[in-house]
N, C-alpha and C positions, 0 to 999 in steps of 0.2 A: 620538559614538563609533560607529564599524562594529560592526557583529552577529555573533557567530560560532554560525554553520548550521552543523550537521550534516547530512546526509542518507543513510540506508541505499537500497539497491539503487539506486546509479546507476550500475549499468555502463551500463546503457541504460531507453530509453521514459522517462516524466516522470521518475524521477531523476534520467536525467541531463542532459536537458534544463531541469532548473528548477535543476541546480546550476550552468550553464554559465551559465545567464542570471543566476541570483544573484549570483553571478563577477564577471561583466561589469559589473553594476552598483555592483561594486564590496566586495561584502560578503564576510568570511572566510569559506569556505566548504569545508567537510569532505566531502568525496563518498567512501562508503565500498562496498566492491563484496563477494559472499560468498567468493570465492578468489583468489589471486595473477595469474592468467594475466588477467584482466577488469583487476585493478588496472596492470596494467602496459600492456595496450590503452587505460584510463581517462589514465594518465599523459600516454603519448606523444599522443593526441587533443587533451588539452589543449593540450600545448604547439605541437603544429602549429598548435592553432587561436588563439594568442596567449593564452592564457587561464588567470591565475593562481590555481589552487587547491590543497588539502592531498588529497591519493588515502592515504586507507589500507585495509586489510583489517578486516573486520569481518561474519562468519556470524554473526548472533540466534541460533542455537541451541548457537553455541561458549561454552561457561563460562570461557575461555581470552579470547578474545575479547572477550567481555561486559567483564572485569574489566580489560584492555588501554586499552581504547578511556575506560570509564570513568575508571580511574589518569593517563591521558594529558590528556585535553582537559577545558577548559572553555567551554560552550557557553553561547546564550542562547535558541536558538532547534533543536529537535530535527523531524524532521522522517522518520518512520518510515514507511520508502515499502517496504521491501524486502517482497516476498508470494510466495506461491506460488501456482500451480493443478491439481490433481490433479482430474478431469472425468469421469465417468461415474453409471450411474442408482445413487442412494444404495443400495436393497435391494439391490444385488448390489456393490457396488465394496469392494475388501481394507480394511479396516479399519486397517490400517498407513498406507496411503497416505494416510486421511484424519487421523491420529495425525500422520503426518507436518508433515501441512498445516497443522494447528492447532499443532504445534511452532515454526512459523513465523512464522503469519501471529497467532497469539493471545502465547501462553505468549514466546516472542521478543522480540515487540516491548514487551508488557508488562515484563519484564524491564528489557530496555532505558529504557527509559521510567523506572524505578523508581529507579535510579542516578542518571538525572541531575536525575530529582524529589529525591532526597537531596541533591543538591548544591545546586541550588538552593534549598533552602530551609535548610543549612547555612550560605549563604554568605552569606543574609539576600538575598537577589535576585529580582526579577523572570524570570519565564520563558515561555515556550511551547511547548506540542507541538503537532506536525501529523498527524494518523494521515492517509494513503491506506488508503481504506476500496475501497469499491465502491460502485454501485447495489444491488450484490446485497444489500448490509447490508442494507435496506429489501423488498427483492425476490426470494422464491425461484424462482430460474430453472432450470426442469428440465434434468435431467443435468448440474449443476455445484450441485446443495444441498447438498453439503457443504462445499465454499467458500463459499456463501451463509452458510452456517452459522460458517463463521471470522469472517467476516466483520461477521455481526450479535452475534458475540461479541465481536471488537474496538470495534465502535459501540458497545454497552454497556459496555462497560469504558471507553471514551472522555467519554462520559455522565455515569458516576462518576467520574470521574478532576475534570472540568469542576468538578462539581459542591463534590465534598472538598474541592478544593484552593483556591478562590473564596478561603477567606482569604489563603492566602498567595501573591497576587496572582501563580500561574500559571494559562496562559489553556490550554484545549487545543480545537484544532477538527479535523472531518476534512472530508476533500475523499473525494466520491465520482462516481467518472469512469462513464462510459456507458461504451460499446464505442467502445475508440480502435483505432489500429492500430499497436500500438506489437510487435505479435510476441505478447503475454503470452497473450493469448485462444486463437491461433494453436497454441500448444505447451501449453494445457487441452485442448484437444480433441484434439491429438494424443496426448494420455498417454490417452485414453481406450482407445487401438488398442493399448494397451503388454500391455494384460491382457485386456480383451472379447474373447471369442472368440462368435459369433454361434451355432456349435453346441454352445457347452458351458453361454451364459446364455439365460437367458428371455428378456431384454426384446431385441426383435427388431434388428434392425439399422437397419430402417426409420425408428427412432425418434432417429435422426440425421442424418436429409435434411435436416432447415430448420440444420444446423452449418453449411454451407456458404455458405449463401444469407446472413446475418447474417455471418459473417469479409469476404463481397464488399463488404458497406459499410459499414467501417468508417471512422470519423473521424480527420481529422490530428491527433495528440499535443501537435501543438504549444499547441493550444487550451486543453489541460486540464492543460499544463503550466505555460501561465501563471495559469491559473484557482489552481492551487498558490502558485505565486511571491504573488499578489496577498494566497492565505489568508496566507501568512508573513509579511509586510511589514504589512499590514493587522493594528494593536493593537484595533479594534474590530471584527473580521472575526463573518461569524456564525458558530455552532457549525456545523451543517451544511452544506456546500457541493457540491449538487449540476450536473454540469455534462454537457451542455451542458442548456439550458431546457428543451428537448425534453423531455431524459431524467427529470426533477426532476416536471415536469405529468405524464408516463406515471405515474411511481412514485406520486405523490398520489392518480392517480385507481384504482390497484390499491390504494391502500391502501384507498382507500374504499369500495370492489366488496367489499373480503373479511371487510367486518361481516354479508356478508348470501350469503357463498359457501357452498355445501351441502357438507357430509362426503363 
């Protein structure tokens, strides 16, 4: 019997290229976008492109939505991609904007997530989540630690979710992508310019030269979109999936350096 995926944020970058491919290969596939105007470019993309799937709306931070999406489907497989990035040096960035973020990318998805853990284990069924994490989980990368920070708060909350739920045979793994070029990194550093004013903060302006140099090489999506597809399909996947190899050996060996990093 086909699978029925869900997946948040695929108006674009791996959402919507792992639902297009999930599609194709045939599985029911939910692609849900955060407003109307994505859902109806998500539509008509589809269907130019031959490609049978279900487009609905669905904002994580909507209580409206939450309880919509929940009442409506039943899934097997959930796959909680949608995030945000809000970018600049933590000591100085609005405090709203990182509230925000973690509305999102934490409190959101977990929500989510929570529903159709209920159902699933109502229904007596097997299940799986797929968190889109980051490298960041594992890695704080200056001028975006507080998306690092969402982010390694999703991972733990993934961790235990893995863990809890072992008996009642739901699986949950996350996928964490390097620097793709999917636009998402692109518009974190742009929100940096939304608020930093270079004569009103401290931290200098300068301290954003290497942003530029790191967006010129970024990687095709298509890669870490299949690296997704493979965590979904794949019953024996490992919990963490970091891609590409590169990215996975960098982060090991910063984790390794920082038992013995000075204050």
């Amino acid at each position: 019997m086909s699978k029925t995926i869900l997946i948040t944020g695929a108006a674009s970058g791996f959402g919507k290229i792992a639902a297009f491919d999930l599609a194709k290969k045939g599985y029911k596939v939910i692609a849900t976008t955060q407003v109307y105007p994505q859902m109806s470019d998500l539509i008509r993309e589809a269907k130019e492109s031959g490609i049978d799937l279900t487009v609905d709306k669905l904002d994580v931070t909507n209580p409206r939505d939450l309880e919509y999406i929940h009442q409506k489907y039943d899934i097997d497989i959930l796959v909680s991609n949608a995030g945000i990035m809000e970018g600049g040096p933590i000591a100085e960035q609005p405090i709203d904007l990182i509230r925000s973020m973690f509305d999102v990318n934490v409190f959101g998805g977990l929500e989510l997530a929570q529903g159709f853990i209920k159902k699933f284990i109502d229904q007596k069924k097997p299940g799986k989540i797929v968190f889109t994490t980051s490298m960041g989980e594992l890695w704080t990368v200056p001028y975006v630690a507080a998306y690092c920070a969402s982010k390694h708060a999703m991972g733990s909350i993934a961790e235990g979710l893995r863990t809890e739920l072992a008996p009642f045979n739901i699986k949950i793994a996350t996928c964490n992508p390097g620097i793709f070029g999917t636009g998402f990194n692109d518009r974190g550093v742009d929100s940096i310019f939304r608020w930093y004013n270079p004569e009103k903060n401290f931290t200098p302006l300068s301290a954003f030269d290497g942003a530029a140099e790191s967006l010129a090489h970024q990687l095709d999506p298509q890669s870490m979109a299949e690296c997704i597809v493979d965590v979904v399909l794949d019953d024996d996947s490992n919990f963490r999936n970091v891609h590409p190899k590169e990215t996975e050996d960098f982060v090991k060996q910063l984790q390794a350096e920082a038992w013995t990093v000075k204050s």
